[in-house]
C-alpha positions as CSV (number, residue, x, y, z in Angstrom):
1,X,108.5,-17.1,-88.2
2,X,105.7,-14.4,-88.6
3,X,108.2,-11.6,-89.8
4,X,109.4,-14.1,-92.5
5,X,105.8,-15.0,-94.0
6,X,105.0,-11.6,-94.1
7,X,108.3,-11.2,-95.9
8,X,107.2,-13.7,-98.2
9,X,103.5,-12.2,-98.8
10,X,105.1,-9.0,-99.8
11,X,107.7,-10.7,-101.8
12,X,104.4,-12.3,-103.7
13,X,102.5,-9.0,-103.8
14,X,105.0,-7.4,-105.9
15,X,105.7,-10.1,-108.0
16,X,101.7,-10.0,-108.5
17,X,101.8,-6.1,-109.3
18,X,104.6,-6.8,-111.8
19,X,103.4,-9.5,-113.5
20,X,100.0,-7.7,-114.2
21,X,101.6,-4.4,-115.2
22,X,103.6,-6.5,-117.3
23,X,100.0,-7.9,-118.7
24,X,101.4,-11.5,-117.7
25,X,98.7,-14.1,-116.0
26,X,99.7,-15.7,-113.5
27,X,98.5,-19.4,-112.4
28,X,97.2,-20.5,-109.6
29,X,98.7,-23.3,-107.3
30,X,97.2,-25.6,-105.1
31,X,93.8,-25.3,-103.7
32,X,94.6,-21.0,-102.9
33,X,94.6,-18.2,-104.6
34,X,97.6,-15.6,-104.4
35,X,95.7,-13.4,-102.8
36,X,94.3,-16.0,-100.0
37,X,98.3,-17.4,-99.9
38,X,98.8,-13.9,-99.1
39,X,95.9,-13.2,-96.5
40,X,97.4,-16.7,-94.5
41,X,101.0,-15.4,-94.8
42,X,99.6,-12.4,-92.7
43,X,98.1,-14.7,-90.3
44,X,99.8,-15.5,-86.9
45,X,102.3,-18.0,-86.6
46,X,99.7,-20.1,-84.3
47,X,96.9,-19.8,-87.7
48,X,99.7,-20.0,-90.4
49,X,101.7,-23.1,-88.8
50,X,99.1,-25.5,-88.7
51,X,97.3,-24.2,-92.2
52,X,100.7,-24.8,-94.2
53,X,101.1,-28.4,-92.6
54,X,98.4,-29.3,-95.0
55,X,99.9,-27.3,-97.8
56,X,103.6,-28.2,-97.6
57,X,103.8,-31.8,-96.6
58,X,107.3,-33.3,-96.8
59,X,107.8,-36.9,-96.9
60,X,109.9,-37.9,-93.7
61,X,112.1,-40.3,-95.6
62,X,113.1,-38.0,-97.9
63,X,116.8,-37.1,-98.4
64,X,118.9,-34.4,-100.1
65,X,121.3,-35.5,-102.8
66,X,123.6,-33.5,-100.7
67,X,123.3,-35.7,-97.7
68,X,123.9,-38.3,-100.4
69,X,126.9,-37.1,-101.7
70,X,128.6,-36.9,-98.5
71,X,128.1,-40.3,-98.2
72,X,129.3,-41.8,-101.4
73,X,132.3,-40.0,-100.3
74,X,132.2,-37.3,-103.0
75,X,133.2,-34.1,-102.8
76,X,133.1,-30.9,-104.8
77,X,135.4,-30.3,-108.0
């Protein structure tokens, strides 16, 4: 998991380093900054897990409409 959150941190670096040489502000989201969401992406997986529960909290009931479509019995066109 670690190799893919630094993945992601670098992915966000350089869409920061864009975005300003573009002279484009960029919001932030959530409680973080980018640059702290990019400090925790470089964290261990034991640090990182446990942070992002708080951050990305996904409703257990939820369901895809994919999961749906399947079964209404509809398929692709």
């Amino acid at each position: 998991m670690q190799a893919l959150s630094v993945g992601l941190a670098d992915v966000i670096v350089e869409a920061l380093r864009i975005t300003k040489q573009a002279g484009v502000s960029v919001e932030t989201s959530g409680k973080n900054s980018s640059a702290q969401t990019v400090e925790l992406l470089h964290k261990p997986d034991w640090i990182f897990g446990p942070a992002m529960k708080d951050v990305l909290k996904i409703d257990k009931n939820t369901r895809s409409s994919m999961l749906g479509d399947l079964e209404a019995g509809r398929t692709a066109r």
